[in-house]
Each structure stands twice: as structure tokens, then as C-alpha cells.
Biopython code that builds the backbone (N, CA, C, O; Angstrom):
import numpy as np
from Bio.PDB.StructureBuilder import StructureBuilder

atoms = [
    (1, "UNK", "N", (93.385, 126.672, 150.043)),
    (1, "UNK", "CA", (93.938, 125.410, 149.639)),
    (1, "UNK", "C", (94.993, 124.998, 150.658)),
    (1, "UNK", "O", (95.648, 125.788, 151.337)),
    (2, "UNK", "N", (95.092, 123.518, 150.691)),
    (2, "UNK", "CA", (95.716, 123.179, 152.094)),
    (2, "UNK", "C", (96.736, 122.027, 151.521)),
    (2, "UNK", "O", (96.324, 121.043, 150.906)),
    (3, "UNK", "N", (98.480, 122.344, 151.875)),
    (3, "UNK", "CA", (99.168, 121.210, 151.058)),
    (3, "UNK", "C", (98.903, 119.973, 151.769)),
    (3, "UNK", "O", (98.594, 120.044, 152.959)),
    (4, "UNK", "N", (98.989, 118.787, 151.158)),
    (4, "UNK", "CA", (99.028, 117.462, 151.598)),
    (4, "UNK", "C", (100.154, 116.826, 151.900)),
    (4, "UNK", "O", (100.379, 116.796, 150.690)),
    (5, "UNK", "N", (101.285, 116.167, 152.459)),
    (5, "UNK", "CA", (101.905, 115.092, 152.291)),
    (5, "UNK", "C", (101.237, 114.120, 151.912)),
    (5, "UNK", "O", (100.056, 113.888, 152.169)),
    (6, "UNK", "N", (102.242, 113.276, 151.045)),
    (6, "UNK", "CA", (101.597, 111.674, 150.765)),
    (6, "UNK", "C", (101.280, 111.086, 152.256)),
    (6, "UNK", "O", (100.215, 110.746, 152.771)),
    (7, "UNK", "N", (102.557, 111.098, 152.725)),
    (7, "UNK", "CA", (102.067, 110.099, 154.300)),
    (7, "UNK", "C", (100.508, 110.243, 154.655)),
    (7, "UNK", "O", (99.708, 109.313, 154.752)),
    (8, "UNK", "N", (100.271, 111.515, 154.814)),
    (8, "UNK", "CA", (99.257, 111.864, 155.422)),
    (8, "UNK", "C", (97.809, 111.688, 154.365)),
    (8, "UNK", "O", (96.631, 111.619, 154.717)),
    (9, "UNK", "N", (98.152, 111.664, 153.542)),
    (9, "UNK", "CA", (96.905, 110.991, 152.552)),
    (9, "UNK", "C", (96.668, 109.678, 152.435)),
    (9, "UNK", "O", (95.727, 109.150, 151.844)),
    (10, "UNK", "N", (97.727, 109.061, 153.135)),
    (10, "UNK", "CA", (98.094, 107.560, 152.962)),
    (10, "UNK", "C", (96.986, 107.184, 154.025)),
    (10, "UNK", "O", (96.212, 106.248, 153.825)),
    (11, "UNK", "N", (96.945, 108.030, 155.264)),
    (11, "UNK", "CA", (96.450, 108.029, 156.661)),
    (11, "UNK", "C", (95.206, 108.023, 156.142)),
    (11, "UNK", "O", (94.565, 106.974, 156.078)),
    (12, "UNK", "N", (94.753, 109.112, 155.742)),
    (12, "UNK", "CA", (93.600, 109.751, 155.046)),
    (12, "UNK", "C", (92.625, 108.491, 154.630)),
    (12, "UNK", "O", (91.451, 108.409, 154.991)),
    (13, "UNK", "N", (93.300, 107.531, 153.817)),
    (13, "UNK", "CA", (92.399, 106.923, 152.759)),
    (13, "UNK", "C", (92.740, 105.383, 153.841)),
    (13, "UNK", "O", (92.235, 104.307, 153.522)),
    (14, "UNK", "N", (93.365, 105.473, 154.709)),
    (14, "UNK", "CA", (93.192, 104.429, 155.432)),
    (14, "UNK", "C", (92.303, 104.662, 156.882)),
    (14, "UNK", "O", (92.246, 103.856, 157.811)),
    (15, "UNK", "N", (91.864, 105.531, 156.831)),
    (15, "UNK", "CA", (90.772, 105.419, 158.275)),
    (15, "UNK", "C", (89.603, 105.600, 157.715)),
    (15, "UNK", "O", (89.177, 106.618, 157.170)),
    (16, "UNK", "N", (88.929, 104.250, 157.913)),
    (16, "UNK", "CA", (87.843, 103.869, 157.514)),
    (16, "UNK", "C", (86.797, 104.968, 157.952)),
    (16, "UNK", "O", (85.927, 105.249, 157.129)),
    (17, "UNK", "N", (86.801, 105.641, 159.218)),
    (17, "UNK", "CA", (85.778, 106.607, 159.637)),
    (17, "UNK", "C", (85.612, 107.848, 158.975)),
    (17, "UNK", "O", (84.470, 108.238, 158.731)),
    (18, "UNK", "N", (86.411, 108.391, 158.713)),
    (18, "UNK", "CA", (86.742, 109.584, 158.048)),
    (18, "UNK", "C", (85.836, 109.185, 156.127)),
    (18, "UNK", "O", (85.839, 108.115, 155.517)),
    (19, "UNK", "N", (85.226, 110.471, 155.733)),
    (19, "UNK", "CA", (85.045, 110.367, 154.343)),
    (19, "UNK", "C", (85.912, 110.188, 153.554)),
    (19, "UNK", "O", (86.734, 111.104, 153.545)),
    (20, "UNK", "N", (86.144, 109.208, 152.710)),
    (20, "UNK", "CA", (87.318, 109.496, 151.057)),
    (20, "UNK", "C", (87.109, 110.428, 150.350)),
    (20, "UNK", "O", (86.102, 110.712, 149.701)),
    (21, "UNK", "N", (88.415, 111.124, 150.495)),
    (21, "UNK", "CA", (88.107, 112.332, 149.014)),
    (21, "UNK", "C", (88.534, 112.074, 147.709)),
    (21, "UNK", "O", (89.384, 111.276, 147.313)),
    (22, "UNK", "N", (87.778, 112.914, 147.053)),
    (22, "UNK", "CA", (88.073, 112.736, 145.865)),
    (22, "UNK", "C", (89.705, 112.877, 145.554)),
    (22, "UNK", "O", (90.468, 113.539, 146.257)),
    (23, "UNK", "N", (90.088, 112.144, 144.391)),
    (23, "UNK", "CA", (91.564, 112.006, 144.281)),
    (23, "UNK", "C", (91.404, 112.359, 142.934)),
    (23, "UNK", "O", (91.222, 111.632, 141.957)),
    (24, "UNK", "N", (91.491, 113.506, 143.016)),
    (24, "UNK", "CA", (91.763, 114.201, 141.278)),
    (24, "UNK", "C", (92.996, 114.424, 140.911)),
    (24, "UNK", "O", (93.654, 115.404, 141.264)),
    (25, "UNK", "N", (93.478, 113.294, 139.992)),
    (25, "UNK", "CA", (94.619, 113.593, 138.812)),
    (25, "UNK", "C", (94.353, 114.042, 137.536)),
    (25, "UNK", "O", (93.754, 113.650, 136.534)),
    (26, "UNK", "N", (95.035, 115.051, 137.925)),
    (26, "UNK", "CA", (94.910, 116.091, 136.586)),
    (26, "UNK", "C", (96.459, 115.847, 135.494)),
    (26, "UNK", "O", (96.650, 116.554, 134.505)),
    (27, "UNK", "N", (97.164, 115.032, 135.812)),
    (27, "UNK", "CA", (97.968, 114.382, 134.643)),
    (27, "UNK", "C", (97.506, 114.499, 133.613)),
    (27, "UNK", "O", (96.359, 114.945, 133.571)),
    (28, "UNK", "N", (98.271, 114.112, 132.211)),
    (28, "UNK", "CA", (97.927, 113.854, 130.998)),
    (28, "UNK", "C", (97.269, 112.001, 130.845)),
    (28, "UNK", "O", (97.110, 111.431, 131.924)),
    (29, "UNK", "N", (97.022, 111.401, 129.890)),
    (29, "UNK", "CA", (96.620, 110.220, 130.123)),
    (29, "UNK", "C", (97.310, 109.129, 130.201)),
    (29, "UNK", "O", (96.970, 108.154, 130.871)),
    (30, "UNK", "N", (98.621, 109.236, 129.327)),
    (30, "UNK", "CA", (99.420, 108.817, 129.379)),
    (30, "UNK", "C", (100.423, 108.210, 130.363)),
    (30, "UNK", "O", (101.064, 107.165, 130.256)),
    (31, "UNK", "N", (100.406, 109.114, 131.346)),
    (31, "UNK", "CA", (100.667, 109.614, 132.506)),
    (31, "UNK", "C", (100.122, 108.795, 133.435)),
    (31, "UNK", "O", (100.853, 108.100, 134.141)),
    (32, "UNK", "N", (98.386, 108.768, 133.585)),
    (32, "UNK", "CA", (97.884, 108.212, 133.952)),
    (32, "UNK", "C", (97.842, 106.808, 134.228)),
    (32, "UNK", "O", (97.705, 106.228, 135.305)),
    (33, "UNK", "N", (98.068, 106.104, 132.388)),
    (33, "UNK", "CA", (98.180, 104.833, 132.642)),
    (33, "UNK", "C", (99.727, 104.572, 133.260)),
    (33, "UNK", "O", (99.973, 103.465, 133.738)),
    (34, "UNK", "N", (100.334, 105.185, 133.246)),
    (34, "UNK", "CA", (101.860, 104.688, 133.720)),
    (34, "UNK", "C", (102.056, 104.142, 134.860)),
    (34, "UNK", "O", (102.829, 103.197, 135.017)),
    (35, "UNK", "N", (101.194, 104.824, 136.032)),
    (35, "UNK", "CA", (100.985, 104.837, 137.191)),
    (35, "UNK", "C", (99.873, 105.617, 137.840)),
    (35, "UNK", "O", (99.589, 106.656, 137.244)),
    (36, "UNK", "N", (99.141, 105.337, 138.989)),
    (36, "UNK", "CA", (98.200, 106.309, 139.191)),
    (36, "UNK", "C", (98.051, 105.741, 140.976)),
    (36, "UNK", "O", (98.503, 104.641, 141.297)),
    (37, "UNK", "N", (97.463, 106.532, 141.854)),
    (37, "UNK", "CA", (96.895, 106.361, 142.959)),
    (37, "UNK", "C", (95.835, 105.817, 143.355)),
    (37, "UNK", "O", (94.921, 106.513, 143.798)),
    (38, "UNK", "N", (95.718, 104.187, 143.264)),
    (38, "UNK", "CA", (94.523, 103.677, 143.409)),
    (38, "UNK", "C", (93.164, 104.474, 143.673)),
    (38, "UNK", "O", (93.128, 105.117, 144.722)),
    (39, "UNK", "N", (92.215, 104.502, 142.970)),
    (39, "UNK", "CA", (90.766, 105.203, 143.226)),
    (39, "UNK", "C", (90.885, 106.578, 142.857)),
    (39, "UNK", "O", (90.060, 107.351, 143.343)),
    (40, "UNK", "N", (91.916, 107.104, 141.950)),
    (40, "UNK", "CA", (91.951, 108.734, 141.478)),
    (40, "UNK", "C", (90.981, 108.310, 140.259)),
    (40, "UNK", "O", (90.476, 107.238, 139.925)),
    (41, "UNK", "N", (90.932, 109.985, 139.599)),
    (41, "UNK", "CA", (89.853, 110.096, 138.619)),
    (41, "UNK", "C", (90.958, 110.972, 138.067)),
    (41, "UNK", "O", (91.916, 111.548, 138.583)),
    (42, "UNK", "N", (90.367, 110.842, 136.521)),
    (42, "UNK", "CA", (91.388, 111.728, 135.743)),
    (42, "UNK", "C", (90.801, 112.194, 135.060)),
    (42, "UNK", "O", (90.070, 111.600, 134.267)),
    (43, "UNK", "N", (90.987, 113.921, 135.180)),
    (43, "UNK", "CA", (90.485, 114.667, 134.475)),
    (43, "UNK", "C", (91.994, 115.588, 134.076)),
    (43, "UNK", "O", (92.550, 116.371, 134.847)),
    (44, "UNK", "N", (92.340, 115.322, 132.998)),
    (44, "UNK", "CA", (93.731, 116.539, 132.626)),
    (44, "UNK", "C", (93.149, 117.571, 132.822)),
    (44, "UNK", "O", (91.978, 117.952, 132.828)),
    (45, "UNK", "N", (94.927, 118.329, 133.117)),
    (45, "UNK", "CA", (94.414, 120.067, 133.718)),
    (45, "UNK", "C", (93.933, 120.590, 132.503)),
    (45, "UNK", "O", (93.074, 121.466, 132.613)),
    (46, "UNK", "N", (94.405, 120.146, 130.972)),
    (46, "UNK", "CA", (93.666, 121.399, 130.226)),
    (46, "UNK", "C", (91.600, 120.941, 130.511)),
    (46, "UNK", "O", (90.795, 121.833, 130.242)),
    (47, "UNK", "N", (91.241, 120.005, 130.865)),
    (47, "UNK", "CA", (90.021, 119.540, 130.859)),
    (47, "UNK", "C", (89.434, 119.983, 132.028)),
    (47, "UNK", "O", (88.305, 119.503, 132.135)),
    (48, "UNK", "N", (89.805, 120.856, 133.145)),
    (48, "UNK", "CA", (89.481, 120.845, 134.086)),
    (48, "UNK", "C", (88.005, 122.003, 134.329)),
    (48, "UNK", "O", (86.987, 121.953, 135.018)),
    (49, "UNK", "N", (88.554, 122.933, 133.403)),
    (49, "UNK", "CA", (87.682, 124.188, 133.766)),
    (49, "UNK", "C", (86.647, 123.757, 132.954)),
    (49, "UNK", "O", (85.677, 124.513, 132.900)),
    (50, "UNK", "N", (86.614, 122.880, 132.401)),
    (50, "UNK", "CA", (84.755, 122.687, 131.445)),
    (50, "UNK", "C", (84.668, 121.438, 132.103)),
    (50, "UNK", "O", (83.579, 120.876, 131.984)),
    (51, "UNK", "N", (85.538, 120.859, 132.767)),
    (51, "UNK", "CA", (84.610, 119.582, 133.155)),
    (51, "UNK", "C", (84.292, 120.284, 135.537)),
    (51, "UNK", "O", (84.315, 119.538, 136.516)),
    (52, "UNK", "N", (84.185, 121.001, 135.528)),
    (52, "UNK", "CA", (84.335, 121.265, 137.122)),
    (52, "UNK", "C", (83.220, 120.883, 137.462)),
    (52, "UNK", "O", (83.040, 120.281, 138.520)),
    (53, "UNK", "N", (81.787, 121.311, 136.192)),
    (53, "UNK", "CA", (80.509, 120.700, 136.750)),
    (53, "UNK", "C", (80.502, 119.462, 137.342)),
    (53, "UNK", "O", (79.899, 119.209, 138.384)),
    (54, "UNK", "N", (81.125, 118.721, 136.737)),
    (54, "UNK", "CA", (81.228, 117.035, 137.548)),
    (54, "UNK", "C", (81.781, 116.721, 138.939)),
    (54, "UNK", "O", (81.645, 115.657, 139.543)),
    (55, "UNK", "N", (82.421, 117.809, 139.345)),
    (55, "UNK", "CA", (82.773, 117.786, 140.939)),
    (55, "UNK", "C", (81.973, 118.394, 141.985)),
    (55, "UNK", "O", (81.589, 119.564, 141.967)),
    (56, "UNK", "N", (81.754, 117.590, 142.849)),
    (56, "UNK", "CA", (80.781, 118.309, 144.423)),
    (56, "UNK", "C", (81.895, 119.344, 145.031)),
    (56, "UNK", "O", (82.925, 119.029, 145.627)),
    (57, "UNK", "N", (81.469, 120.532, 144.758)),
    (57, "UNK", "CA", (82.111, 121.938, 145.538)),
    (57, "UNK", "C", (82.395, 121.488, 147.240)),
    (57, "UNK", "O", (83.443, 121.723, 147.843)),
    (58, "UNK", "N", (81.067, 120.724, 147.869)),
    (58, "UNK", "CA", (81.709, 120.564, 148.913)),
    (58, "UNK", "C", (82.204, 119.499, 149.087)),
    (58, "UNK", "O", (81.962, 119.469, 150.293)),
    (59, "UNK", "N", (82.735, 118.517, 148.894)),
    (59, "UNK", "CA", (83.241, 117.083, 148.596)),
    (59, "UNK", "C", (84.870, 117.711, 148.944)),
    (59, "UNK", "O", (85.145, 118.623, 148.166)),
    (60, "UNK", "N", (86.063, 117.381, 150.020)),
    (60, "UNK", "CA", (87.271, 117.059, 149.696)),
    (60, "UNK", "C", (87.940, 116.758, 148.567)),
    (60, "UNK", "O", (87.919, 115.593, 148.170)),
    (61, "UNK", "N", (88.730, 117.867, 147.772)),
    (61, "UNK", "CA", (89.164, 117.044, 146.847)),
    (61, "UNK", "C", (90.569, 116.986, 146.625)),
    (61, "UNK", "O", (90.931, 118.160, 146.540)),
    (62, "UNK", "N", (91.892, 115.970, 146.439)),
    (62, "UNK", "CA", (92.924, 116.026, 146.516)),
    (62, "UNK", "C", (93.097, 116.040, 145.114)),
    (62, "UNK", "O", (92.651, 115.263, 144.269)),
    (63, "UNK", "N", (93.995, 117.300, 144.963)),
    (63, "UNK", "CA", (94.426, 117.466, 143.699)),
    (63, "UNK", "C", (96.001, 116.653, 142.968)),
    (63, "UNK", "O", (97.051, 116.952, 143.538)),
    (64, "UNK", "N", (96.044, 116.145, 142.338)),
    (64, "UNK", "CA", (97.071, 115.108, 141.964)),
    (64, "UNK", "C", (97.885, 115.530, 140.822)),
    (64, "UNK", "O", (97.247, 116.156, 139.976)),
    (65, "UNK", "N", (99.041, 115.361, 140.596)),
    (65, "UNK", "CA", (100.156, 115.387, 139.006)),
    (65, "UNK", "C", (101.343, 114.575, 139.535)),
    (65, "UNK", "O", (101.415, 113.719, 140.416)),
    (66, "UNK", "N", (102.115, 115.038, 138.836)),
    (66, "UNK", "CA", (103.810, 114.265, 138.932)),
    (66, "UNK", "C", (104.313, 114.783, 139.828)),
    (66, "UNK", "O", (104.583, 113.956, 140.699)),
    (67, "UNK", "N", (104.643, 115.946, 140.123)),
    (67, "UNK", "CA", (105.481, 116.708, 141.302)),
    (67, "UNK", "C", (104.515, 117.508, 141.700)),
    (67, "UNK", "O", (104.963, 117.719, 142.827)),
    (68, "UNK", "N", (103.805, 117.953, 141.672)),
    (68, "UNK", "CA", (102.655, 118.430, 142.733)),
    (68, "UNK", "C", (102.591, 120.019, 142.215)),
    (68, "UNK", "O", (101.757, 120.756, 142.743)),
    (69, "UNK", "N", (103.470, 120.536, 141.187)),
    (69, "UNK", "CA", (103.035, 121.993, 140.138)),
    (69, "UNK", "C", (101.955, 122.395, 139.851)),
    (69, "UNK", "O", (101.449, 123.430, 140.283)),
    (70, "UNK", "N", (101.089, 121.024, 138.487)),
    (70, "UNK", "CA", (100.213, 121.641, 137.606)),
    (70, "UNK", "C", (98.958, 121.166, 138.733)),
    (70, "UNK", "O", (97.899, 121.755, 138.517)),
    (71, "UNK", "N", (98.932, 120.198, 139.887)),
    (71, "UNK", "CA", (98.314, 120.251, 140.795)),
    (71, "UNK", "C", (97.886, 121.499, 141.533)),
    (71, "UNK", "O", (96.715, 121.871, 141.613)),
    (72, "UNK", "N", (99.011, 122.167, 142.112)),
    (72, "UNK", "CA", (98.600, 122.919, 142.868)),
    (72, "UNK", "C", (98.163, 124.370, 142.112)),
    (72, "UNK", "O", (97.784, 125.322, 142.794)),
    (73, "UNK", "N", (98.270, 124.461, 140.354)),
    (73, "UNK", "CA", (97.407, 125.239, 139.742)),
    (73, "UNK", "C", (95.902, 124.857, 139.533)),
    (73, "UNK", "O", (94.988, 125.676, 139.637)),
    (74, "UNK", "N", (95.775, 123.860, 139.305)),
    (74, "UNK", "CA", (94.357, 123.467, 139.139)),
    (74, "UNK", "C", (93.514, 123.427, 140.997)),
    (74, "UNK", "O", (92.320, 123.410, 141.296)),
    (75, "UNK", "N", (94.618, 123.426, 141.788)),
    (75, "UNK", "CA", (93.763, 123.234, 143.347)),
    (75, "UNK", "C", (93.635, 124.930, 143.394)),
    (75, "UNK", "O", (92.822, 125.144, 144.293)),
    (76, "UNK", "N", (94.016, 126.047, 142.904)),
    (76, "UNK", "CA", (94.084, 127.403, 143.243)),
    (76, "UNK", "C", (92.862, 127.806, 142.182)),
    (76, "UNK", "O", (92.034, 128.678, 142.446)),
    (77, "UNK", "N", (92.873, 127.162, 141.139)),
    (77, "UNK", "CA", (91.810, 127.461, 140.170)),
    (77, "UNK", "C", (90.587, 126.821, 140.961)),
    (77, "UNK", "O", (89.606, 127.553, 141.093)),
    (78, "UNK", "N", (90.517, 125.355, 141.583)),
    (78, "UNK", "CA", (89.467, 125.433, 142.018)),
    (78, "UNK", "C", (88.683, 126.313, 143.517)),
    (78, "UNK", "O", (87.527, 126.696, 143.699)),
    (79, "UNK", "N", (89.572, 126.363, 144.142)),
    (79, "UNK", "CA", (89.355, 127.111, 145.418)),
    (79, "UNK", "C", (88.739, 128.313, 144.974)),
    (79, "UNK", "O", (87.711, 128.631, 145.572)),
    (80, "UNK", "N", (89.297, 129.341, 143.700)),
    (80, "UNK", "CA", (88.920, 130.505, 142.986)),
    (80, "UNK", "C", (87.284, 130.432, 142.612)),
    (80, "UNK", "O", (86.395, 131.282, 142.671)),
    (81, "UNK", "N", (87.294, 129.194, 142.249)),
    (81, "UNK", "CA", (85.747, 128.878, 141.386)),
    (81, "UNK", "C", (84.726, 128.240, 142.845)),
    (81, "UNK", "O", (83.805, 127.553, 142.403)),
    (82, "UNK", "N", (84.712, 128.298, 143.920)),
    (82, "UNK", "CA", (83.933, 128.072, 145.435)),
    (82, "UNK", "C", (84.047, 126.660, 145.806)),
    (82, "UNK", "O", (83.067, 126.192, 146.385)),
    (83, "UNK", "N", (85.285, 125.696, 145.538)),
    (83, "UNK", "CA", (85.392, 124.500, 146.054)),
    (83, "UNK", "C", (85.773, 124.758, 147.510)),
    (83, "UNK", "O", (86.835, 125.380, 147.541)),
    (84, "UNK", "N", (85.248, 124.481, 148.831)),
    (84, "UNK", "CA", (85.667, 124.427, 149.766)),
    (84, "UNK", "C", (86.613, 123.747, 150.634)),
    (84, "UNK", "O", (86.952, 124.397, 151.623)),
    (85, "UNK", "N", (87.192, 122.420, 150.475)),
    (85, "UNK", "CA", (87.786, 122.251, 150.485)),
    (85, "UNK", "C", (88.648, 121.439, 149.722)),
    (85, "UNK", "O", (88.367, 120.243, 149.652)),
    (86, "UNK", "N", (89.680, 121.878, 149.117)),
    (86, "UNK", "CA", (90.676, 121.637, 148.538)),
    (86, "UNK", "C", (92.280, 121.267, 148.932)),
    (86, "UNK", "O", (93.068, 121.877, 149.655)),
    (87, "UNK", "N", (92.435, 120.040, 148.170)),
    (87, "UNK", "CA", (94.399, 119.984, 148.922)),
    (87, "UNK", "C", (95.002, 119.439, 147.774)),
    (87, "UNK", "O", (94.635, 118.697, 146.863)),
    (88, "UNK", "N", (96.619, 120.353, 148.264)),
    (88, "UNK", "CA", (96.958, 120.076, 146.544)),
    (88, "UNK", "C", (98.073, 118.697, 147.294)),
    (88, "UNK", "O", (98.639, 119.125, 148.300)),
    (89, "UNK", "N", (98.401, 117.349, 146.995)),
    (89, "UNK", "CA", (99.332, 116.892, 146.832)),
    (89, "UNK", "C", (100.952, 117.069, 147.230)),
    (89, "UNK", "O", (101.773, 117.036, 146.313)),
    (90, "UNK", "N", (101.263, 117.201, 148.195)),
    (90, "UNK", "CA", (103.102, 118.128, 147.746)),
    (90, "UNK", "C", (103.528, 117.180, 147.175)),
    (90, "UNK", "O", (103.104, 116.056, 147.446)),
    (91, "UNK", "N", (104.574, 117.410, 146.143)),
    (91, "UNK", "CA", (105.187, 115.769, 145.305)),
    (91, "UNK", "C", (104.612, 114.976, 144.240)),
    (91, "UNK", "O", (105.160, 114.378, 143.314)),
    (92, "UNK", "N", (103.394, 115.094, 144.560)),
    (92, "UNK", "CA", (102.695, 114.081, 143.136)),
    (92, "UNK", "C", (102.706, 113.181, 143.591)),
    (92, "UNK", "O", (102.568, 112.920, 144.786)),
    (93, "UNK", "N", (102.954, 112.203, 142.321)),
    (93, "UNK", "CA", (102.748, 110.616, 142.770)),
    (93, "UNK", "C", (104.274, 110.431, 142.581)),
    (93, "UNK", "O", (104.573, 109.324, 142.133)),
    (94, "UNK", "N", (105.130, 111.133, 142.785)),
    (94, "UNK", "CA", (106.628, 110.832, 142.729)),
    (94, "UNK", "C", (106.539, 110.892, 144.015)),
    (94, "UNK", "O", (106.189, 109.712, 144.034)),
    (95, "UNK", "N", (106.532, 111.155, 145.035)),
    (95, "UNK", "CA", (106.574, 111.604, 146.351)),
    (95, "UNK", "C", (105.484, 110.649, 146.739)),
    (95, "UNK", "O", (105.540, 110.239, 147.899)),
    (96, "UNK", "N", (104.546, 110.238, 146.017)),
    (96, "UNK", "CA", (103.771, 108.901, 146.364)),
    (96, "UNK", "C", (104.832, 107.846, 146.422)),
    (96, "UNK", "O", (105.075, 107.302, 147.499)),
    (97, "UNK", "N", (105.431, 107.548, 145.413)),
    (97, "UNK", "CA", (105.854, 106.050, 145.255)),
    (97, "UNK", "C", (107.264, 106.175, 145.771)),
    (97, "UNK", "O", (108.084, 105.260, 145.846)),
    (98, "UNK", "N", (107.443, 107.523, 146.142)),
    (98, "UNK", "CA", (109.310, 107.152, 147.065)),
    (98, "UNK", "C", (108.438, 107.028, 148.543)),
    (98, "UNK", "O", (108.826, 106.138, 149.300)),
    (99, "UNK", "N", (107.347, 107.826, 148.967)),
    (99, "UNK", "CA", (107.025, 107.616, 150.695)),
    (99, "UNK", "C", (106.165, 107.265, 151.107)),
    (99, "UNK", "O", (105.864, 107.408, 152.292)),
    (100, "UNK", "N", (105.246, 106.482, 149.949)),
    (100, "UNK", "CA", (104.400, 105.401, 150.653)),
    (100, "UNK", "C", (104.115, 103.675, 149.999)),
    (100, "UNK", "O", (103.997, 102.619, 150.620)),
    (101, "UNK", "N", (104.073, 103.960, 148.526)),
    (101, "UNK", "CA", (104.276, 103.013, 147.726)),
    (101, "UNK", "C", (105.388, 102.589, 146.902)),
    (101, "UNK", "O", (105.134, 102.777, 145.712)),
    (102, "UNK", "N", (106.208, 102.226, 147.050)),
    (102, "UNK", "CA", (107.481, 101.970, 146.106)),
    (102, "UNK", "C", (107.677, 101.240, 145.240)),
    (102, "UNK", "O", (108.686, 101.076, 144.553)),
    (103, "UNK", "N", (106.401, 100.605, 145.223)),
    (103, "UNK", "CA", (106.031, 99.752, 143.666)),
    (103, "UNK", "C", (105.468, 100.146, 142.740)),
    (103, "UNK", "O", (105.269, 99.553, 141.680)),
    (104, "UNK", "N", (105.122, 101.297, 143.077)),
    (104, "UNK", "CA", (104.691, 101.835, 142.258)),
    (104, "UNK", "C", (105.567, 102.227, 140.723)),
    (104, "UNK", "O", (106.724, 102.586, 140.945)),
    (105, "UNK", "N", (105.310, 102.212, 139.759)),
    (105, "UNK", "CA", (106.297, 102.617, 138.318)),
    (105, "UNK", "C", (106.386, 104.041, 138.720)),
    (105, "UNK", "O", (105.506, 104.648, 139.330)),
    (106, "UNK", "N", (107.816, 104.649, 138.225)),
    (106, "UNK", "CA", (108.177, 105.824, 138.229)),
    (106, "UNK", "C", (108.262, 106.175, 136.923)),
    (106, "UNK", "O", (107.799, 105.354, 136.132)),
    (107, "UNK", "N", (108.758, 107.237, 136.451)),
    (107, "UNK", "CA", (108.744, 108.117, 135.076)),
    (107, "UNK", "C", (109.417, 109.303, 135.448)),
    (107, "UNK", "O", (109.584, 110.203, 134.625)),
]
sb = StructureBuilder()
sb.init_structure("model")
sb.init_model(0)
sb.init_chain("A")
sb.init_seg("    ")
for serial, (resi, resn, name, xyz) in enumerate(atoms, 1):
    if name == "N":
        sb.init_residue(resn, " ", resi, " ")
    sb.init_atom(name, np.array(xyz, "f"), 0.0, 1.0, " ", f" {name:<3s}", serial, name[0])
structure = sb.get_structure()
């Protein structure tokens, strides 16, 4: 598993050449609606281990939360279960909306 900065995911989802990865927020839903990272998917961490069938093992996937914790448990759980590549977030989407989006709503 490989940490992310926001900046650099910011980069990520702005070069058109490069594939988009998946942007898995594993937040609660609540959470979710409060604020979210344009084009994430939300699957909460308790939902994660019965829903994994729905993710491509080899597909990029950026793992997402509030401060980048229950992220980088669910990015270690998936790496464990043969996702190849995996990145957890550093920060969350708090560290989203102070260093790339600042309009974003905080909580």
C-alpha cells in the first residue's frame, strides 16, 4: 500500500492520460453526504469485506475517510485480500479541502 497526498491525487485525476482510480470512501453515509470527493464511491468500512467482490483487484484504488485512519485500515485489509494496487489517502478529505479544495464543507 502506497500513501497518497491530496495534491498529488489532485494531479492524478487531472491528467487526462493516465487511468482514474477508483476513489473509495469508506466513511459512514452521513459523512458522505456532508462532503465527498467528486466521483468517489461509498462503501463504509464496516461494508467493505462482503462488498470487495464489487472491486477490480487490479484497478487503482484510492482509499478515502476523514483523516486518512479507517482508510488506511481498509487499504491494508485490501492489499491482504490480492488488490494490487492500493493507496491510502494521507488526511482524508480534511486534508482534501484545506490543500486542494476549500469549498469544500468541513466537519
Amino acid at each position: 500500500m502506497q500513501q497518497l497526498e491530496p495534491v498529488d491525487l489532485a494531479a492524478w485525476l487531472a491528467d487526462t492520460a493516465r487511468p482514474r482510480p477508483l476513489l473509495l470512501d469508506v466513511r459512514e453515509y452521513w459523512e458522505y453526504e456532508r462532503c465527498r470527493i467528486a466521483g468517489s464511491r461509498l462503501v463504509p468500512m464496516g461494508e467493505v469485506s462482503q462488498r470487495s467482490n464489487e472491486l477490480d483487484p487490479e484497478t487503482d484504488v484510492v482509499v478515502i475517510c476523514h483523516h486518512g485512519v479507517r482508510s488506511y485500515r481498509v487499504a491494508m485489509m485490501l492489499e491482504y485480500s490480492g488488490f494490487a494496487k492500493v493507496y491510502n489517502l494521507v488526511g482524508g478529505v480534511e486534508r482534501w479541502a484545506r490543500d486542494v479544495d476549500p469549498t469544500m464543507p468541513r466537519y
